[in-house]
C-alpha positions in Angstrom: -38.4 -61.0 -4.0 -38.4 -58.0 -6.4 -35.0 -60.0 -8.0 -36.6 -63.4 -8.2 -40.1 -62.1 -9.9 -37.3 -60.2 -12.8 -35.4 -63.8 -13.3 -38.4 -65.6 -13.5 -39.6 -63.1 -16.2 -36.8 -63.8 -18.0 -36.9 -67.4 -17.7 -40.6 -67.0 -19.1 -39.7 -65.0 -22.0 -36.6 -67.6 -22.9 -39.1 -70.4 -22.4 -41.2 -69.2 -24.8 -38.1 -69.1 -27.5 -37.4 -73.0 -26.5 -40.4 -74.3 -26.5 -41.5 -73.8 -30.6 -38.1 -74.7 -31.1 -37.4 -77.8 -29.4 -40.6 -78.9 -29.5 -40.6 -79.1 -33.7 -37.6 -80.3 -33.4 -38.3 -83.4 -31.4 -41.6 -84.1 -33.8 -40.0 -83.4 -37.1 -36.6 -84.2 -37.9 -36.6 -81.8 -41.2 -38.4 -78.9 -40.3 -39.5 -76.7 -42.6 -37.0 -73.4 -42.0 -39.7 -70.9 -42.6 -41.8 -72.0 -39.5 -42.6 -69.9 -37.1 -39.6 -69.0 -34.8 -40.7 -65.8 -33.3 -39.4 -65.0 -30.1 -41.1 -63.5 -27.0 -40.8 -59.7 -26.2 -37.6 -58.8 -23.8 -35.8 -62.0 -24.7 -32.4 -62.1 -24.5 -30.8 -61.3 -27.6 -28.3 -63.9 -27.6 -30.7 -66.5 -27.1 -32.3 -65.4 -30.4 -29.7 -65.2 -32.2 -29.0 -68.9 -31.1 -32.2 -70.5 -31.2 -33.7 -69.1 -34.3 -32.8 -69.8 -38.0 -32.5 -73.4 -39.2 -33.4 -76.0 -36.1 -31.2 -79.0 -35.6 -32.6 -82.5 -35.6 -31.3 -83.3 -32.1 -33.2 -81.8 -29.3 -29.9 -81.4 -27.0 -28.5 -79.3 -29.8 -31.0 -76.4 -29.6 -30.6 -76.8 -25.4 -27.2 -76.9 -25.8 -27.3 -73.6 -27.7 -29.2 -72.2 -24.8 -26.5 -73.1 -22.3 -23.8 -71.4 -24.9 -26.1 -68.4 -24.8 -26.6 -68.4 -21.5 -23.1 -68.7 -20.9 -22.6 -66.0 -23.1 -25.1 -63.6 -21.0 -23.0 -64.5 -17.8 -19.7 -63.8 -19.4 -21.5 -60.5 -20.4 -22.1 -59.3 -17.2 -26.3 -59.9 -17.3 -26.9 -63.1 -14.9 -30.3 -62.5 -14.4 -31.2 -63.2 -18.5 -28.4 -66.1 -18.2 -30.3 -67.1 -15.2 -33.6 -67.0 -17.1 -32.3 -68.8 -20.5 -30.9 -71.7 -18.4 -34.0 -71.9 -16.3 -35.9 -72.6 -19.4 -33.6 -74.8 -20.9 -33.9 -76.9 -17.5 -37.6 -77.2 -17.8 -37.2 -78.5 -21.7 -34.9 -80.5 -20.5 -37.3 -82.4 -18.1 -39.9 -82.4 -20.8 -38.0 -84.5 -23.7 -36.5 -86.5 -20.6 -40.4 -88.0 -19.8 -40.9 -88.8 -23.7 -38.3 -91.3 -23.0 -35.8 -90.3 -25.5 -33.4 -92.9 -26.6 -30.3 -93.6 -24.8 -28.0 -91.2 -26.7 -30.1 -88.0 -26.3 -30.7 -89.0 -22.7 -26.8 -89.2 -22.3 -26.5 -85.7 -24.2 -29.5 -84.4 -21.7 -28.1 -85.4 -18.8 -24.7 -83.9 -19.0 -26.4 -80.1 -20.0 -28.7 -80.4 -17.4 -25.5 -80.6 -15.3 -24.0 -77.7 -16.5 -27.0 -75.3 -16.5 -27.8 -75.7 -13.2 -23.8 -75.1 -12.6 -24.4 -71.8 -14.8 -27.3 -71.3 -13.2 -25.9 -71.5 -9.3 -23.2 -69.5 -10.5 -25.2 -66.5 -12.0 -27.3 -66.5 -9.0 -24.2 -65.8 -7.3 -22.8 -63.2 -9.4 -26.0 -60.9 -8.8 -25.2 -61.4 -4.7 -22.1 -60.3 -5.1 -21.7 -58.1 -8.5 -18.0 -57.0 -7.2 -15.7 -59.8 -6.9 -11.8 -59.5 -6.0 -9.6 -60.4 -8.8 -6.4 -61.9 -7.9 -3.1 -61.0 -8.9 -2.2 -63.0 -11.7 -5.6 -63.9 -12.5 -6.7 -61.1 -14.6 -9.4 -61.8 -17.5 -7.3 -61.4 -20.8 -8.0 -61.4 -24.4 -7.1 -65.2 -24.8 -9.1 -65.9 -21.1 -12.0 -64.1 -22.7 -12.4 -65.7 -26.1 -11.5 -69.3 -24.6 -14.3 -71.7 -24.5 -15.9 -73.1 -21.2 -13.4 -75.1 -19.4 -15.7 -78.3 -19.4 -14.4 -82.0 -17.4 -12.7 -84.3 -19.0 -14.2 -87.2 -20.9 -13.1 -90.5 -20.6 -11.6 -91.8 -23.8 -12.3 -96.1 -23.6 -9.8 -98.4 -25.6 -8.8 -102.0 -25.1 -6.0 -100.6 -23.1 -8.1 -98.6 -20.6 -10.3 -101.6 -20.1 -7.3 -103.4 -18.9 -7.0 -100.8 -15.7 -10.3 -100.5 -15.4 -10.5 -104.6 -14.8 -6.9 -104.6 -13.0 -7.9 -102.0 -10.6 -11.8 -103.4 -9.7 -9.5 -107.2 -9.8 -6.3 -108.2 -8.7 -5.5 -104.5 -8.1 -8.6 -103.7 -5.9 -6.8 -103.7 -2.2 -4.2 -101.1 -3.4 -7.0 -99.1 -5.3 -9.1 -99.2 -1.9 -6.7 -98.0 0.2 -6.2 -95.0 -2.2 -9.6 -94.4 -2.5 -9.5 -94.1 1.1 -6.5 -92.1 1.7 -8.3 -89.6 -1.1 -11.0 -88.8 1.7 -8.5 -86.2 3.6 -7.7 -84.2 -0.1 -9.7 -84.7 -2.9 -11.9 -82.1 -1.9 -8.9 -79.4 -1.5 -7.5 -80.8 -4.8 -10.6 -80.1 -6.7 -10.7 -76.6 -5.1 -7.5 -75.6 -6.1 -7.8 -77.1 -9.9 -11.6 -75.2 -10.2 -9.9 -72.0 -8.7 -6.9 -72.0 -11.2 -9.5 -72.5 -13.9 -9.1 -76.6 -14.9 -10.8 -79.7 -14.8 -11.8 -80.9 -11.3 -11.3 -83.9 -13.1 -7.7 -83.7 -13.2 -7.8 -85.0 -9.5 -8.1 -88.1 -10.7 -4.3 -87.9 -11.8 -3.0 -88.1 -8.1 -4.3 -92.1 -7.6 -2.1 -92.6 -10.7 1.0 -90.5 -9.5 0.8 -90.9 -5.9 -2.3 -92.7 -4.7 -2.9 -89.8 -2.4 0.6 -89.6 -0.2 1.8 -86.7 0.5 4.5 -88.1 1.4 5.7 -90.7 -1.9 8.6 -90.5 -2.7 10.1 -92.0 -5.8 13.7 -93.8 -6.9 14.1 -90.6 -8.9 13.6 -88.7 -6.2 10.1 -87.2 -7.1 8.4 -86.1 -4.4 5.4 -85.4 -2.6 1.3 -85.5 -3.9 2.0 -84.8 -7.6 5.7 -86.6 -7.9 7.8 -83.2 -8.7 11.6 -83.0 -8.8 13.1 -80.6 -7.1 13.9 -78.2 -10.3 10.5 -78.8 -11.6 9.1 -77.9 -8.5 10.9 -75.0 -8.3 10.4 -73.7 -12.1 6.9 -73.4 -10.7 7.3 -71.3 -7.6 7.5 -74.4 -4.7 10.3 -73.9 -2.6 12.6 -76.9 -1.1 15.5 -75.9 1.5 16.6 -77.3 4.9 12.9 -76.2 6.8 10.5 -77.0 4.0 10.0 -79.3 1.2 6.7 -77.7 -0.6 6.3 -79.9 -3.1 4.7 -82.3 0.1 1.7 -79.2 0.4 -1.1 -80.8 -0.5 -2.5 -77.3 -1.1 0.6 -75.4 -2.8 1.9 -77.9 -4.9 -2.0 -78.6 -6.4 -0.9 -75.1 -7.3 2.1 -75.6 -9.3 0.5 -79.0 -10.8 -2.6 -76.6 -12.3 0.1 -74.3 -13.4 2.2 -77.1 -15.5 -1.2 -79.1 -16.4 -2.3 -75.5 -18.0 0.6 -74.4 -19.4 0.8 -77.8 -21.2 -2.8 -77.5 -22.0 -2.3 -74.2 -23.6 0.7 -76.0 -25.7 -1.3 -78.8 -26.9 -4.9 -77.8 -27.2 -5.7 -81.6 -26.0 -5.8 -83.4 -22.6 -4.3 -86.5 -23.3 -1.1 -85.0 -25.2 -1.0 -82.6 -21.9 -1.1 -85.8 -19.6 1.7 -87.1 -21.9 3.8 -84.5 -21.6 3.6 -83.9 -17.8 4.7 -87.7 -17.2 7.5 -87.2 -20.3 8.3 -83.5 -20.5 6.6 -81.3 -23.5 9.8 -81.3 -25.5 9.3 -85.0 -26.1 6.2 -85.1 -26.9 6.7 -82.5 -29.6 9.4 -84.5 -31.0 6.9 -87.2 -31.4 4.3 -85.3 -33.0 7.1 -84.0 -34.8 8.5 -86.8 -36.6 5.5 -89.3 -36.2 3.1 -86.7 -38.0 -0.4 -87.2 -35.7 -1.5 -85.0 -32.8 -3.7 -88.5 -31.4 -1.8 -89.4 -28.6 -3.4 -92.8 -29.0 -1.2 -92.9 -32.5 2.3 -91.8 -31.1 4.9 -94.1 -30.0 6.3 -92.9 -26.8 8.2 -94.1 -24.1 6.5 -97.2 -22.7 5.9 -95.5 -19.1 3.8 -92.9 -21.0 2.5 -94.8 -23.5 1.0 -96.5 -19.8 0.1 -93.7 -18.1 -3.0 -92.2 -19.7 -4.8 -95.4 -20.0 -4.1 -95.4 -16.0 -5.4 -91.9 -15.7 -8.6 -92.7 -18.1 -9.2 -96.1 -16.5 -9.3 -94.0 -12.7 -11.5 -90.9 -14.5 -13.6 -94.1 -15.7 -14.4 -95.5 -12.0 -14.7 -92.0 -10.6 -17.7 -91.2 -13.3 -19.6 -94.3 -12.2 -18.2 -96.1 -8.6 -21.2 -97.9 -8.0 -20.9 -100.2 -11.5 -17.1 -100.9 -10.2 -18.5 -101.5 -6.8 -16.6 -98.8 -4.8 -19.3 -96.7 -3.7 -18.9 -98.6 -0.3 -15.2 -97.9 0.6 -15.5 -95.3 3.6 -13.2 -92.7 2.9 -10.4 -91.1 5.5 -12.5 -87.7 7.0 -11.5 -84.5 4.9 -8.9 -82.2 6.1 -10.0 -78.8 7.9 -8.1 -76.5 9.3 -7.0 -72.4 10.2 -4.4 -70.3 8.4 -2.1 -68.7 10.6 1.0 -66.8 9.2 4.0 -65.2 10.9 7.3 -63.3 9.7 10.7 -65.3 10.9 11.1 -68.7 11.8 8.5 -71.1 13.8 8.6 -73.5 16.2 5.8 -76.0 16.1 5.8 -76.7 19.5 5.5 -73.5 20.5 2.4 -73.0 18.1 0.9 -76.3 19.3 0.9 -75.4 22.8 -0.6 -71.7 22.3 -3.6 -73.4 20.2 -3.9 -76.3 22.5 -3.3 -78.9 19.8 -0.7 -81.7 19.7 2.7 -81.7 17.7 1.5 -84.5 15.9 -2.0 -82.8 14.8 0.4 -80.2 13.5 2.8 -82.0 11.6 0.0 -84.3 10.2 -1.8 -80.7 9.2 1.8 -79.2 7.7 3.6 -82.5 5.7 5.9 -80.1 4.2 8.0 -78.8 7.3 10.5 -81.2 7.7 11.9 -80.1 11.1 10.4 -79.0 14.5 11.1 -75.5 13.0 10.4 -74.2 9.9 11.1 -71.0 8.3 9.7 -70.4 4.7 10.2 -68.6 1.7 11.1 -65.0 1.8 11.2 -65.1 6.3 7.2 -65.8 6.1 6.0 -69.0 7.9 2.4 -70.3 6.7 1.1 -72.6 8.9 -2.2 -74.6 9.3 -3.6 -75.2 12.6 -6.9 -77.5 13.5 -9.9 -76.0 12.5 -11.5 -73.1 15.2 -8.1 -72.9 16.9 -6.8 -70.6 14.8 -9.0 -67.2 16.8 -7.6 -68.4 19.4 -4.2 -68.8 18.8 -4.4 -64.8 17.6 -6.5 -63.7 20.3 -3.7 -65.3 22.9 -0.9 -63.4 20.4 -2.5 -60.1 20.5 -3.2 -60.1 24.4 0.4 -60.9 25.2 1.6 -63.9 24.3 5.0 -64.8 22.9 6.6 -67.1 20.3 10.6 -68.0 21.2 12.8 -67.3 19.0 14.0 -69.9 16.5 17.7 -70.6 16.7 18.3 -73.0 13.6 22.1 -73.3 12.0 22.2 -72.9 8.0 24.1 -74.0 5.7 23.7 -71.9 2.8 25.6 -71.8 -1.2 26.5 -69.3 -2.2 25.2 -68.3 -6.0 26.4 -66.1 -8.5 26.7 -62.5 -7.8 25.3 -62.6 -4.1 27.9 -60.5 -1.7 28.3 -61.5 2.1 26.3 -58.5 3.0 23.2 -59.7 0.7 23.4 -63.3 2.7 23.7 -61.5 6.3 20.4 -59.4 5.5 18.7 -62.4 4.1 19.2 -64.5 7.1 18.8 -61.0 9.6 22.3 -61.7 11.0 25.7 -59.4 10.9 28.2 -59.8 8.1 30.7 -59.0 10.1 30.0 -62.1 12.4 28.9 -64.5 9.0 32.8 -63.3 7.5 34.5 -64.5 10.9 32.6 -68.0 11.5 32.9 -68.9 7.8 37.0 -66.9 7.8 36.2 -65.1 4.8 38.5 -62.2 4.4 40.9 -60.1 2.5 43.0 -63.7 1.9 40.0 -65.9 1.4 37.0 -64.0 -0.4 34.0 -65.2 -0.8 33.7 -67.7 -3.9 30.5 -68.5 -5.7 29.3 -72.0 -4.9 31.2 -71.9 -1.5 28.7 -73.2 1.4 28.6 -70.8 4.2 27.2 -72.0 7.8 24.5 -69.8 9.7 24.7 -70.7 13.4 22.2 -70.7 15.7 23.5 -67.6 17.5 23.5 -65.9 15.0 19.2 -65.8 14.6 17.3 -63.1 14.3 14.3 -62.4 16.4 11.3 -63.7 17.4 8.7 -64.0 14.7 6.0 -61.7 14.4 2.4 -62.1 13.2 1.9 -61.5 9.2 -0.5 -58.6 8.2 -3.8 -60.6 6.9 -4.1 -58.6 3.7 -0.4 -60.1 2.5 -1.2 -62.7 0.2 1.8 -64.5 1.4 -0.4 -65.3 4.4 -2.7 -67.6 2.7 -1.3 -71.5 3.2 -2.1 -71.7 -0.8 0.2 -69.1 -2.1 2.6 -69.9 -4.4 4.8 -67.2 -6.6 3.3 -67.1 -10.4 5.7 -68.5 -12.9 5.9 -67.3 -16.8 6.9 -69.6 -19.0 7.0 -69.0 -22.9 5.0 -71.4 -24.8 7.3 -73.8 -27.5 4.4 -74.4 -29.7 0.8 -73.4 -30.0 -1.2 -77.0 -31.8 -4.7 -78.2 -31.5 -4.7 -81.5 -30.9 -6.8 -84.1 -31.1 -6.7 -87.0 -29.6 -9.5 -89.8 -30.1 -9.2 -93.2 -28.7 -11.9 -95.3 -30.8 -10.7 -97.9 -32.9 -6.9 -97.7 -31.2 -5.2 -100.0 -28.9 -1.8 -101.4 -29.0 -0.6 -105.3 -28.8 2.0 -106.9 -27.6 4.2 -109.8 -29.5 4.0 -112.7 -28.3 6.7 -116.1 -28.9 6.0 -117.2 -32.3 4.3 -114.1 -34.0 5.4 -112.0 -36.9 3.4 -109.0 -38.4 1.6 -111.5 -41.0 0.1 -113.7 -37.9 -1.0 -110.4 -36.5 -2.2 -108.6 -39.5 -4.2 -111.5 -40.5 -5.9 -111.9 -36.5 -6.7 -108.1 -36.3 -8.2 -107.4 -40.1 -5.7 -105.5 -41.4 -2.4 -105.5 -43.6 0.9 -106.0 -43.0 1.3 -102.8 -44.9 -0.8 -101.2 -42.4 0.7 -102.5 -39.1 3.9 -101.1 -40.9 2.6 -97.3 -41.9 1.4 -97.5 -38.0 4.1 -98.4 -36.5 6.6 -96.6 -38.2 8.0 -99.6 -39.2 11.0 -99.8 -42.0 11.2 -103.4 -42.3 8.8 -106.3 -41.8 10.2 -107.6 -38.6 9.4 -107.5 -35.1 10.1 -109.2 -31.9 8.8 -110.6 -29.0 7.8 -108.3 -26.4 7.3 -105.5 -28.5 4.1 -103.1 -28.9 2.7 -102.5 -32.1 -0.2 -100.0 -32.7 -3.1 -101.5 -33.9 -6.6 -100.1 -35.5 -9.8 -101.4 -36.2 -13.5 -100.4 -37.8 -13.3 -96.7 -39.2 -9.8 -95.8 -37.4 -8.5 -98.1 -40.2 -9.1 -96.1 -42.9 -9.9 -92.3 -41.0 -6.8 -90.3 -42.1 -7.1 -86.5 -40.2 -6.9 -83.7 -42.1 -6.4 -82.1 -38.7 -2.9 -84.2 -38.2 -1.1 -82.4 -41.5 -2.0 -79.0 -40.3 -1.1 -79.6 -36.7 2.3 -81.0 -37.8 2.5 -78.5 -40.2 3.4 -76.0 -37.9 5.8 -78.2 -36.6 7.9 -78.3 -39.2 10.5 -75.3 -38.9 10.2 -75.4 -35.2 13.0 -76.1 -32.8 11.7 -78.5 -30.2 13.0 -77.8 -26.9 14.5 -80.7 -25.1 12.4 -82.4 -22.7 12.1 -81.1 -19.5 11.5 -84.4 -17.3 8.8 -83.4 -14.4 9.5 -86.8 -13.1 9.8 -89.9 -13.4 7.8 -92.6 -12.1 8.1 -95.8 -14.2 10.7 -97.6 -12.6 9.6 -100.4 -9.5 10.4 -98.7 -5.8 13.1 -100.6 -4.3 12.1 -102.8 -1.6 13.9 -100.9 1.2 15.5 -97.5 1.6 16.6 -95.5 4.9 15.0 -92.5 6.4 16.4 -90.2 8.8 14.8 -89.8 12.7 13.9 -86.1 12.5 13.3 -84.0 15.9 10.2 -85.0 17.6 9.8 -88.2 15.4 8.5 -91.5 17.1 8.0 -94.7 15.3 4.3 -94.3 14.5 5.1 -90.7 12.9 7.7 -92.4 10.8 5.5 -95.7 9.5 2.6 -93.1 8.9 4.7 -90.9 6.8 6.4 -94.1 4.9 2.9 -96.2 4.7 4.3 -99.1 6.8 3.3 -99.9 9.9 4.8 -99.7 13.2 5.5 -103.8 13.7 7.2 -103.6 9.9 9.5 -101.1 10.7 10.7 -102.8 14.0 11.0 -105.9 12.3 13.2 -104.1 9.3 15.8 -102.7 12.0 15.6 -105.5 14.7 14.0 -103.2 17.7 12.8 -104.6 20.5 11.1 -101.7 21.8 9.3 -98.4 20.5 12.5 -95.8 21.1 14.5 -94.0 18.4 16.5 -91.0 18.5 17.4 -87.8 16.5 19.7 -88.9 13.9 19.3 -92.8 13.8 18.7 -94.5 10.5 16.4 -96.5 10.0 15.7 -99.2 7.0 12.1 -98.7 5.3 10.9 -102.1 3.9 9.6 -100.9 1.1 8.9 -97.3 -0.7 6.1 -94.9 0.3 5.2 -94.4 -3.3 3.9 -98.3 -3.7 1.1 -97.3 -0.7 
């Protein structure tokens, strides 16, 4: 009570800064700078500092100085002022909302009132719990401190994001649906992960155009899992793939390495579109664009046609997501979210073991754990996360700690051997004897070990029965991935506006004149756009076009960016994936231990009758081993 009277003090003593303020500056739009401006005993000092002085015309701008002070008094370690600025920002807010402002301001007012009572939940949380834990590897340094709020992500609107926008509420609606749907189970752990590691929750929205939401897509290039990574991308950022476990499947740990890219591109480009870009394309590509095109707009560059594609997709699903109702899909019932217990252990795991001490099925497990690919699974480093349905995971413990045993895993390995390991480095790895790894594999004094040689773990060699991880390791948490440093290429501020920009495709019959003359500009123009040495193109190509002020708008910003560009050695692009080329319309799968024909459709997004009809079964049985023809690729559904 004694807390509450203090923040509503302070959100008296801010209100009566506001109210002078906004209030002339909603009656007069030239104030006279000399008015009175005084502010209330105790205010906070930031506030004052940036809500007196020379009023704005625009009502949101003085409220939108009282969320940047409040944020400030946050950020400063003083919620309950923050708490009282934004309270009385909140209450203005209301009041120029009933004069029936025009559309614009309302628009402007909306969004702030949004983010105070954000700033305001989250300051009323600081002062219950003043001490937070920091984790390791997210410490609060210079550049953390002096960046500005991380804010979501605006859709930019062009004649080539209208075209998703109509394709996926059109012809594309069915497919759209069933992602929407499928988005049920994870776009609420996806938006946790992206908040935690300091992004967008916005950025969620890239998953419908990389995967639709399966955790299991797979691409021709071999990209796999929620957010399409290769396997060297995926391990650059700490996800491990080996015999057992394919992380880059996690819907939890590869959101991880995703936000880790997304924000080390982010922190390269200053801009969310050129960061979109360059995790479809690589970053060295895109700075060889900016490079020698000389513009930081994404919506100017020339890039490979998948990514000139892809953030029009991304924008068109951001669009829908900011209003479903106006696209009519506020009606499709989504899949129900996924919940579920941690449980970690040292050494290898058997799922069935684990399903039948927490008295769940195999299948509830593998649904709850895509990335195992075996009945076994052993993970990075000897420790084995695992998630477990919800409120069986005390349980499963409780049954651990008054007796109860795991088996030992007995799983043969093939492993290859790298640069500079010894056999006595592999034996300890794997917690067998070298002397018994030198005589399976007959490595001696004749045949040494050789670097790229693959060695074979068997079974009886295994090591014991796994044991349950201490809680406080933060290898225990099914989220954990390793941090990554990478050095940044470039450091640009880019700027990337799509108004007046959209790009045209040649039809049979045109030339540049034909289209010059049909979208109000020269032929001169389409030329300095397009990078274009001679008058001449042909059909099927796409030719940058702009219209209104984009015609004539030259950025300032562009030379400067570029500028810096120009003694820089661009590093050659790393592909993260790719994902433009059509899946093929059948592939084969592998029956894995334990696998039925409903666990394999579910994981390829076919159904059960498809795949019989694909491999001519007359009946339900498969066996460990068997091949089996997919119709088509996982990555389509």
């Amino acid at each position: 009570m004694r807390v509450r009277a203090q923040i509503m003090t302070a959100s008296m003593a801010a209100l009566l800064i506001l109210t002078p303020v906004i209030g002339r500056a909603a009656a007069d739009p030239d104030p006279n700078p000399s008015g009175p401006s005084a502010p209330a005993s105790g205010a906070p000092a930031a506030a004052i500092d940036s809500l007196t002085g020379n009023p704005p015309a625009s009502p949101a701008m003085n409220i939108r100085s009282a969320y940047e002070a409040a944020y400030a008094l946050r950020k400063a370690g003083d919620p309950m002022n923050a708490i009282g600025t934004a309270e009385a920002a909140l209450l203005q807010i209301e009041v120029v909302l009933s004069e029936n402002p025009d559309e614009g301001v309302r628009r402007d007012l909306v969004e702030l009132r949004s983010k105070l009572n954000g700033l305001r939940d989250a300051a009323e949380s600081d002062l219950q719990a003043p001490e937070r834990h920091v984790a390791p590897g997210n410490e609060a340094d210079d550049r953390v401190l002096n960046a500005p709020a991380v804010d979501g992500i605006k859709p930019q609107l062009n004649a080539q994001v209208v075209r998703y926008i109509d394709y996926y509420s059109g012809p594309g609606r069915p497919i759209f649906e069933k992602w929407l749907k499928r988005s049920g189970r994870y776009v609420h752990l996806f938006r946790t992960v992206l908040e935690r590691e300091g992004l967008p929750p916005d950025l969620v929205q890239l998953v419908f155009v990389e995967s639709g939401f399966n955790v299991h897509a797979r691409s021709r290039s071999a990209a796999v899992g929620p957010w399409q990574f290769l396997r060297s991308s995926g391990r650059l950022f700490g996800l491990t793939v080996n015999q057992w476990v394919d992380e880059r499947r996690d819907p939890e740990k590869s959101t991880v390495a995703a936000a880790r890219y997304l924000k080390h591109l982010y922190a390269i480009f200053g801009d969310w579109p050129l960061a979109l870009a360059s995790y479809n394309a690589g970053e060295g590509l895109v700075l060889r664009a900016i490079k020698t095109q000389g513009t930081t707009n994404y919506w100017d560059l020339r890039l490979p046609r998948q990514t000139e594609d892809y953030v029009p997709q991304f924008m068109a699903c951001l669009a829908i997501s900011h209003d479903p109702h106006r696209y009519g899909f506020d009606g499709v019932p989504l899949d129900e979210p996924m919940e579920f217990d941690e449980v970690a252990f040292k050494g290898a795991v058997d799922l069935r073991a684990i399903a039948k001490l927490a008295d769940c099925s195999y299948d509830e497990l593998r649904d709850l754990n895509p990335a195992v690919l075996r009945s076994a699974a052993r993970g990075p480093e000897g420790i084995t996360t695992l998630r477990v349905p919800q409120s069986k995971g005390p349980s499963l413990m409780r049954k651990l700690e008054e007796g109860g045993r795991l088996p030992a895993v007995n799983l043969t390995v093939k492993h290859r051997v790298r640069r500079g390991e010894t056999l006595q480095q592999i034996a300890n790895r794997y917690g067998v004897s070298a002397p018994e790894l030198a005589r399976v594999n007959g490595i001696g004094r004749q045949r040494p070990l050789r670097r790229g040689a693959t060695l074979t773990v068997p079974a009886s060699l295994a090591g014991p029965a796994p044991a349950v991880l201490a809680a406080n390791d933060p290898r225990a948490s099914t989220d954990y991935v390793p941090e990554r440093t990478l050095a940044l290429p470039a450091s640009l501020d880019g700027f990337s506006d799509a108004e007046g920009r959209s790009t045209v495709r040649v039809k049979r019959g045109e030339n540049l004149k034909w289209i010059a003359e049909h979208n109000d500009c020269s032929v001169d123009d389409l030329m300095r756009w397009n990078h274009l040495s001679k008058p001449v193109v042909h059909r099927g190509q796409r030719l940058k076009v702009r219209t209104g002020d984009a015609t004539d708008r030259v950025a300032q910003r562009d030379s400067i960016e570029v500028a810096k560009l120009a003694h820089l050695r661009v590093p050659p692009p790393r592909h993260h994936h790719r994902r433009s080329s059509p899946a093929p319309r059948r592939y084969a799968v592998t029956v894995r231990d334990g696998d039925t024909l409903a666990t394999i459709a579910r994981r390829t997004g076919v159904s059960v009758a498809e795949l019989k009809r694909a491999n001519g079964l007359n009946s339900g049985q498969v066996r460990s081993g068997q091949r089996l023809h997919v119709p088509r690729a996982s990555v389509d559904g």
